[in-house]
C-alpha positions in Angstrom: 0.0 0.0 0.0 1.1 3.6 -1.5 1.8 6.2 0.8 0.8 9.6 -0.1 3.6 11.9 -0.1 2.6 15.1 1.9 4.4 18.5 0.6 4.3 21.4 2.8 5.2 25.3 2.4 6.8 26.8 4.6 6.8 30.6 4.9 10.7 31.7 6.9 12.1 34.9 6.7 9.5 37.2 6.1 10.7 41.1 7.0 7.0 42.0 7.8 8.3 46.1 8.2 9.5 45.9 4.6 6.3 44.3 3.4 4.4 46.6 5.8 6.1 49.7 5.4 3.4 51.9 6.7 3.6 50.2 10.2 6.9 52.4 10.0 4.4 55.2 11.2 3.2 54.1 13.7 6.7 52.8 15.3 8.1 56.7 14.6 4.5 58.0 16.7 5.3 55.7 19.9 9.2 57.2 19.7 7.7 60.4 19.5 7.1 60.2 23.2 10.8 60.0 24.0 11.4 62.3 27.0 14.1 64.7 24.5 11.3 65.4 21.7 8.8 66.0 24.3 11.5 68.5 26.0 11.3 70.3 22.4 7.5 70.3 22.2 7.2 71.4 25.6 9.6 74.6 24.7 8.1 74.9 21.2 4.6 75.5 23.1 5.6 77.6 26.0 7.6 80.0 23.2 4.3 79.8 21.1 1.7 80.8 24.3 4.4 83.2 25.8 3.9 85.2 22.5 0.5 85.1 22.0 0.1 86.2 25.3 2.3 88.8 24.8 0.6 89.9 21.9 -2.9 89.9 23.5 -2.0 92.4 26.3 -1.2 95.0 23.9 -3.6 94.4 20.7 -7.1 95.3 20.9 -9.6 92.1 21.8 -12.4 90.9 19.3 -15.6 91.7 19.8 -17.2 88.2 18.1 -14.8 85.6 19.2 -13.7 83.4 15.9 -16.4 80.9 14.1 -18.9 82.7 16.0 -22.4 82.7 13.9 -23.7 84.8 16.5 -24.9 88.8 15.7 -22.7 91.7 17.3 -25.7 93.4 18.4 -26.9 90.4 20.2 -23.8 89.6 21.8 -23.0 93.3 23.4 -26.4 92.7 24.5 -25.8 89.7 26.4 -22.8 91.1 27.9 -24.3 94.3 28.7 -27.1 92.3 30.9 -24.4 90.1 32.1 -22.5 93.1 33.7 -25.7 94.5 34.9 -26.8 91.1 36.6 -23.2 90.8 38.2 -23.5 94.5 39.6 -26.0 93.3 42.1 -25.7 89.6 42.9 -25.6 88.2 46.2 -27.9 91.1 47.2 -25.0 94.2 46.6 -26.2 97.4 45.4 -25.0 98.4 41.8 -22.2 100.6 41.6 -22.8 104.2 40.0 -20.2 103.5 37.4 -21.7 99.7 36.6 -22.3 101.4 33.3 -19.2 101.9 32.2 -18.1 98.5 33.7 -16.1 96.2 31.4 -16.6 92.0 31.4 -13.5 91.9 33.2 -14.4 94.6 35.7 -17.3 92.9 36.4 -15.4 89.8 36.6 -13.3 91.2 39.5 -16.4 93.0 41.4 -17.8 89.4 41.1 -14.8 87.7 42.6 -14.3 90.5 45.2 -18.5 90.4 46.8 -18.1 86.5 46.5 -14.9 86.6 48.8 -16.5 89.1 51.3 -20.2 87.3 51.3 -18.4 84.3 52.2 -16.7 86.0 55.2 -19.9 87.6 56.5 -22.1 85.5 55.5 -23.2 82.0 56.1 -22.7 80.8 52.3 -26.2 79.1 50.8 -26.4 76.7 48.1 -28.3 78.4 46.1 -25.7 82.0 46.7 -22.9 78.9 45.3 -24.7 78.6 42.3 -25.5 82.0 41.4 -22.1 83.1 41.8 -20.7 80.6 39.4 -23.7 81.1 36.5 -22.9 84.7 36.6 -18.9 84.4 36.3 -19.7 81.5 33.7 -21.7 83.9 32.1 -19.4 86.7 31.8 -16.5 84.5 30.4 -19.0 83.6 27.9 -19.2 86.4 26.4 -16.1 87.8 27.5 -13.7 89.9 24.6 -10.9 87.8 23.1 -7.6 88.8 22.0 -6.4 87.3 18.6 -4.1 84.6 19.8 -6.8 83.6 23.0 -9.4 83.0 20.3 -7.6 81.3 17.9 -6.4 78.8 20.4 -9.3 77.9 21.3 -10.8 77.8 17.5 -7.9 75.8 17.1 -8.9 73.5 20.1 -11.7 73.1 18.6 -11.3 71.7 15.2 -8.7 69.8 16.8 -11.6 68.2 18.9 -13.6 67.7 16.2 -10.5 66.1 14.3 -10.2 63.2 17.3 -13.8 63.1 17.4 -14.8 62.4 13.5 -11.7 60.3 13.3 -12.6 58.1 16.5 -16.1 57.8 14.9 -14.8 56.7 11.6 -16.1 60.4 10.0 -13.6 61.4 7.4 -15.6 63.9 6.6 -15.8 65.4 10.1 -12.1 65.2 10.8 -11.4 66.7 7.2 -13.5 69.9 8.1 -11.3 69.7 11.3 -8.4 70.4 9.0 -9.7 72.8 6.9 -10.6 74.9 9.6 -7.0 75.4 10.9 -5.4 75.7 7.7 -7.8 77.9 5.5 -10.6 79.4 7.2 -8.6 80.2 10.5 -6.1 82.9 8.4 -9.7 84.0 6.8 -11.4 85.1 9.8 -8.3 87.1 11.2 -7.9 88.4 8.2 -11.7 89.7 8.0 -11.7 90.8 11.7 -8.8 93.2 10.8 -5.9 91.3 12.8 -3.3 91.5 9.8 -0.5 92.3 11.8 -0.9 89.7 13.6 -1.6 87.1 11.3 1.9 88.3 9.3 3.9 88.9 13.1 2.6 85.7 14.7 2.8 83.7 11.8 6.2 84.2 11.2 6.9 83.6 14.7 5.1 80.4 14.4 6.8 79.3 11.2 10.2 80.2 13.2 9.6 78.0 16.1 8.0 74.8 13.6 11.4 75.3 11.2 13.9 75.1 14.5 11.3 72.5 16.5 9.9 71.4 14.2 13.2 70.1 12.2 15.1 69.1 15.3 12.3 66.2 15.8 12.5 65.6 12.4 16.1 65.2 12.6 15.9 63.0 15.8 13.6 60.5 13.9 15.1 60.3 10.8 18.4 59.1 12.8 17.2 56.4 15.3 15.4 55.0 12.0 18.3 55.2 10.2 21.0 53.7 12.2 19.2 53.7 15.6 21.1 56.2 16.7 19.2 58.6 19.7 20.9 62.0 19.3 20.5 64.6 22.1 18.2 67.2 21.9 21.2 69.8 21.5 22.3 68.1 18.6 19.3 68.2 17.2 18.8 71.5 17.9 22.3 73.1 16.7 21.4 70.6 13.1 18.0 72.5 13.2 18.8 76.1 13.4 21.9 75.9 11.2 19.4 75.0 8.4 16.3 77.4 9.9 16.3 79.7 6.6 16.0 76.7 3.8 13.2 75.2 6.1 11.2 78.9 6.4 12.0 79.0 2.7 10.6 75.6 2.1 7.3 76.8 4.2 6.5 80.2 2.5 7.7 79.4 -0.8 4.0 77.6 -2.2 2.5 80.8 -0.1 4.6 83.8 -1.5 3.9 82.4 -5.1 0.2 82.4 -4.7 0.1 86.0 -3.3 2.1 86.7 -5.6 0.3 85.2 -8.6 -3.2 86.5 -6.6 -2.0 89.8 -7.0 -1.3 89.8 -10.8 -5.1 89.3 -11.1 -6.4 91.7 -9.0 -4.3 94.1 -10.7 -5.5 92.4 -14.2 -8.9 93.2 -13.1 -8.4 96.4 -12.1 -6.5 97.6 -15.1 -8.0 96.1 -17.8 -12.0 95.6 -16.5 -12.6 98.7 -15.1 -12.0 100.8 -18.2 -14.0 101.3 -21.6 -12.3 99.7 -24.3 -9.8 98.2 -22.0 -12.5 95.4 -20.3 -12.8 94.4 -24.6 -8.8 93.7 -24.4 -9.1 92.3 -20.9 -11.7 89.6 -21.7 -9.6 88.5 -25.0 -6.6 87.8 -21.9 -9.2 85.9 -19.8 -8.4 82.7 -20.8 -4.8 83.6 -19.7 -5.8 84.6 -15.9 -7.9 81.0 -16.0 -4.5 79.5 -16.4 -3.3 81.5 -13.8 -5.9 80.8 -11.4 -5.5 76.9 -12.1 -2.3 77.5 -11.0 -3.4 78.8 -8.1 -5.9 75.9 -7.0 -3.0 73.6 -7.5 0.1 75.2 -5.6 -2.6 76.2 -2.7 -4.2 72.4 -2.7 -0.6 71.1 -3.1 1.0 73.1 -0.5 -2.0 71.8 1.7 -1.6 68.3 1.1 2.8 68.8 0.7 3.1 70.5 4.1 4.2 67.4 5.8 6.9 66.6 3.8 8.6 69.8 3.2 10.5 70.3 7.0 11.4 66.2 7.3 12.6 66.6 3.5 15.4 68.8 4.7 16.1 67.0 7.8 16.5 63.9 6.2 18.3 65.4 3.0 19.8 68.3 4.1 18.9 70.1 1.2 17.5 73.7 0.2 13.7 75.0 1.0 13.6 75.2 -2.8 14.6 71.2 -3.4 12.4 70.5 -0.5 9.5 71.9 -2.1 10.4 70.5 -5.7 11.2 67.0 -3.7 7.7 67.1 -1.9 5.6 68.3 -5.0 7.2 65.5 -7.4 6.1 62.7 -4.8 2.9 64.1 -4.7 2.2 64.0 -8.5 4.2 60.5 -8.9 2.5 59.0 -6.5 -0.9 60.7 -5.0 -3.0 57.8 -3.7 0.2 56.5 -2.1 0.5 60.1 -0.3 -3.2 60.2 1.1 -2.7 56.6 2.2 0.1 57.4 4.4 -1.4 60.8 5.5 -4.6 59.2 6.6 -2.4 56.6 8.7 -0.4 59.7 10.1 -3.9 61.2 11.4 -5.6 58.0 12.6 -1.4 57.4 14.6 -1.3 61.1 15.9 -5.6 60.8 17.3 -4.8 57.6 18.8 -1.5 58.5 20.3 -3.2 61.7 21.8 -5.9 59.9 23.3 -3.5 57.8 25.2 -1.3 60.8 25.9 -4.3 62.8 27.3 -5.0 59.6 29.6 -2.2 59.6 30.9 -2.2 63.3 31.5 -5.4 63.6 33.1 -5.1 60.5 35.2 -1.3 61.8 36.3 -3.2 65.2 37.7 -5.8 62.9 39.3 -3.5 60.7 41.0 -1.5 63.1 42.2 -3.9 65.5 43.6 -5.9 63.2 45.3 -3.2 61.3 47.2 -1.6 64.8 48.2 -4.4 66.5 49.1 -5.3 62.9 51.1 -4.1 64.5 54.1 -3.8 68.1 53.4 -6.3 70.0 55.7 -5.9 73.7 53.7 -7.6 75.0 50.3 -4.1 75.2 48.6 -4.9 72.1 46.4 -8.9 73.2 45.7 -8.2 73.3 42.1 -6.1 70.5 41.4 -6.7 67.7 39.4 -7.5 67.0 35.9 -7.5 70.0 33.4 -10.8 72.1 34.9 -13.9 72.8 32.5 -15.5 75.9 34.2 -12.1 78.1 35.2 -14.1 79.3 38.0 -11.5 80.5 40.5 -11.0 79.8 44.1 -11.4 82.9 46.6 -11.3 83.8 49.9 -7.8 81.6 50.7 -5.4 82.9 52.7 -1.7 84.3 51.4 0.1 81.0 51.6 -2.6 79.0 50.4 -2.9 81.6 47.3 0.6 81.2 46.3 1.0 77.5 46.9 -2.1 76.9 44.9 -0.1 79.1 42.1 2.2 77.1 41.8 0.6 73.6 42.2 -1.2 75.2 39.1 2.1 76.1 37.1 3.2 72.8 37.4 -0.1 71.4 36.1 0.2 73.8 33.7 3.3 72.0 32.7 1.8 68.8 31.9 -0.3 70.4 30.0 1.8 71.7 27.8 3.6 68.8 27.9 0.2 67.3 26.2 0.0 70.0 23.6 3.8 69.7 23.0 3.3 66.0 22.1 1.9 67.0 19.2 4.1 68.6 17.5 6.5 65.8 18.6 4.0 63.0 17.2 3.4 64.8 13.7 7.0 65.3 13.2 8.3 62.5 13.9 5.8 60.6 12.0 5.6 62.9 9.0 9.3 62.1 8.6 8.1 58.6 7.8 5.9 59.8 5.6 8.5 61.2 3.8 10.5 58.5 3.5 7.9 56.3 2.6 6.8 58.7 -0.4 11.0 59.0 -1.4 11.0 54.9 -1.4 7.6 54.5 -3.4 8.9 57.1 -6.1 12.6 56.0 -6.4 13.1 53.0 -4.5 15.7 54.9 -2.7 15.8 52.8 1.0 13.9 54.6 3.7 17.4 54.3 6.0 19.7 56.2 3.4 19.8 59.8 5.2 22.2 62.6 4.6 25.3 62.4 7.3 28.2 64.8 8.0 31.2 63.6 5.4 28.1 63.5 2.6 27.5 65.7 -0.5 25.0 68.5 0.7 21.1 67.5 -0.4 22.5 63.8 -1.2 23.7 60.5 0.7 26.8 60.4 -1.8 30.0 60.7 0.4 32.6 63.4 0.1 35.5 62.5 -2.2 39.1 62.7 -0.1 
């Protein structure tokens, strides 16, 4: 009797990262959490808030805070009763000059008859909540300055980015996007804050060329060689190359204002004159061209932006090589580019979920187990990030000043949070870039540009 011959297959060998290349993104958004790339977050956002802070105290606030649908006239009505309401709560006479009152004035006459009814008074429940609706109330409507209200328009899209991705709603997160890159410049731009759009923004594009590219720089050599370079390193490779990467960042920009105002001028020249408007509609077909060239450095740029700081960190090239480098992937290979930039979104939600876990639950912990057996007010607001803001009154000196400082170092893992993104989209856009450079010329994603190399290649120096 025969026996059948069994054959088996046998499957050794397999390098599943170079099947799965993409997974490459993920691996660079967990090594994004090293403590050096979260040191330069951390500084990238207390430079960015310190700023806008700065610029707050001295520019005049907006009367509709941004993405607001509501009316002006119904808003200064609503803060006009709000002040008025505040003038006599907890059973206080209003001031002769409650007309002239500001929100924040009325703000700090709130704070002030809360602190004394409490020291007079027994304090009610019902006292309790009246105070906080009417300072909730009053921060409602309260006037922004330019960089206060875009933070939190910012926030906001950014929200509804996690949200619409965690939902599986493209289409939610992609308004997200939108929102921060093109309607955000728009609504400054209407409410008259040019200066601050053109001084902030460059500030901003300063800090994401030197921060920015030293993360970029730090990934692109652990993947590389596995090497972990310091955070000075980085830093000193970074803003030795700050000018290409600004260069590389307004480039697309400065060529769409610049095309944009060759056809407002065309129109005004040549369509506002009799005669003229007959020569200037014969050239029409020549401003379409121009305009197509618009829609497709501006959607380009959009969708490029990524790649345009890692390109330099990885090749050490100029910002105009970095831009012609980012556009040519894009064209060669576009499907390949959204692939990997959906991947980088769904990598950076789900890494700042877990990082804003682990936030919150680290101010939980700690304030709960401290303030165990602390028998003083000093730790009353501690905790997890507050919703309301309500402050604490009535405390005495040293409760005052150690709950100040309990709340700058909360304030520090906060920013730590924020920081983290900057760190995550780096470090993982870097991969991106890579990725896009191996799908277009099978150039291997570990070949980067070292000292002892030919500048914008990975061809060494002849002796």
């Amino acid at each position: 009797m025969m026996q059948r011959q069994t054959q088996k297959t046998v499957i050794d060998g397999v390098d599943f990262d170079r099947v799965f290349k993409f997974s490459s993104i993920f691996t660079a958004i967990a090594s994004s959490m090293q403590p050096a790339r979260l040191l330069i977050g951390l500084l990238m956002v207390v430079v960015l808030m310190a700023t806008g802070r700065l610029w707050d105290s001295f520019a005049p606030a907006l009367e509709i805070p941004l993405g607001t649908v509501e009316e002006f006239a119904t808003l200064s009505q609503e803060r006009q009763v709000a002040i008025a309401q505040s003038g006599t709560a907890l059973g206080k006479t209003a001031p002769e000059d409650l007309q002239s009152w500001s929100v924040q004035d009325a703000q700090s006459y709130l704070l002030s008859a809360w602190a004394a009814h409490q020291v007079q008074e027994q304090v009610s429940q019902e006292d309790r909540v009246e105070f906080e609706r009417l300072y909730l109330t009053l921060e409602s409507v309260r006037p922004l300055g330019p960089f206060e209200s875009s933070a939190i328009y910012v926030t906001n899209a950014w929200n509804g980015i996690v949200e619409g991705a965690l939902n599986l709603n493209a289409v939610e997160s992609w308004k997200g996007v939108v929102s921060i890159v093109w309607k955000l410049p728009q609504l400054l731009w209407d409410a008259g804050h040019h200066w601050f759009i053109s001084v902030y923004g460059f500030v901003l594009l300063l800090v994401l060329s030197v921060g920015g590219g030293a993360i970029a720089r730090m990934q692109a050599c652990q993947h590389a060689r596995g090497d972990r370079i310091s955070a000075s390193s980085a830093y000193q490779y970074a803003s030795q190359r700050w000018r290409a990467t600004l260069l590389a960042l307004t480039a697309p920009g400065m060529l769409v204002a610049g095309v944009s105002i060759g056809l407002v001028l065309f129109g005004l020249f040549l369509f506002n004159v009799p005669v003229l408007n007959f020569i200037g509609s014969l050239f029409y077909g020549l401003a379409l061209i121009f305009g197509f060239l618009i829609a497709i450095v501006a959607v380009g740029y959009a969708v490029c932006w990524p790649m345009l700081i890692p390109a330099i960190a990885v090749e050490n090239c100029e910002g105009g090589e970095a831009v012609q480098r980012s556009f040519a992937f894009m064209f060669a290979r576009p499907l390949h580019l959204l692939g990997y930039l959906a991947i980088l979104v769904i990598g950076l939600v789900l890494g700042f979920v877990l990082v804003r876990v682990l936030a919150n639950l680290t101010l939980d912990f700690t304030a709960n187990l401290v303030d165990a057996w602390s028998f003083n007010n000093a730790l009353g607001n501690a905790g997890a990030i507050p919703t309301d803001g309500i402050p604490v009154v009535g405390l005495a000196w040293h409760e005052s000043a150690a709950g100040g400082l309990v709340a700058l170092w909360e304030t520090v893992v906060h920013d730590l949070m924020v920081g983290w993104l900057f760190s995550g989209f780096f470090s993982a856009s870097v991969m991106v870039y890579l990725l896009m450079r191996y799908a277009c010329d099978r150039q291997d994603t570990h070949d980067i540009w070292w000292d002892g190399m030919i500048v914008g290649t990975s061809i060494a120096k002849p002796e």
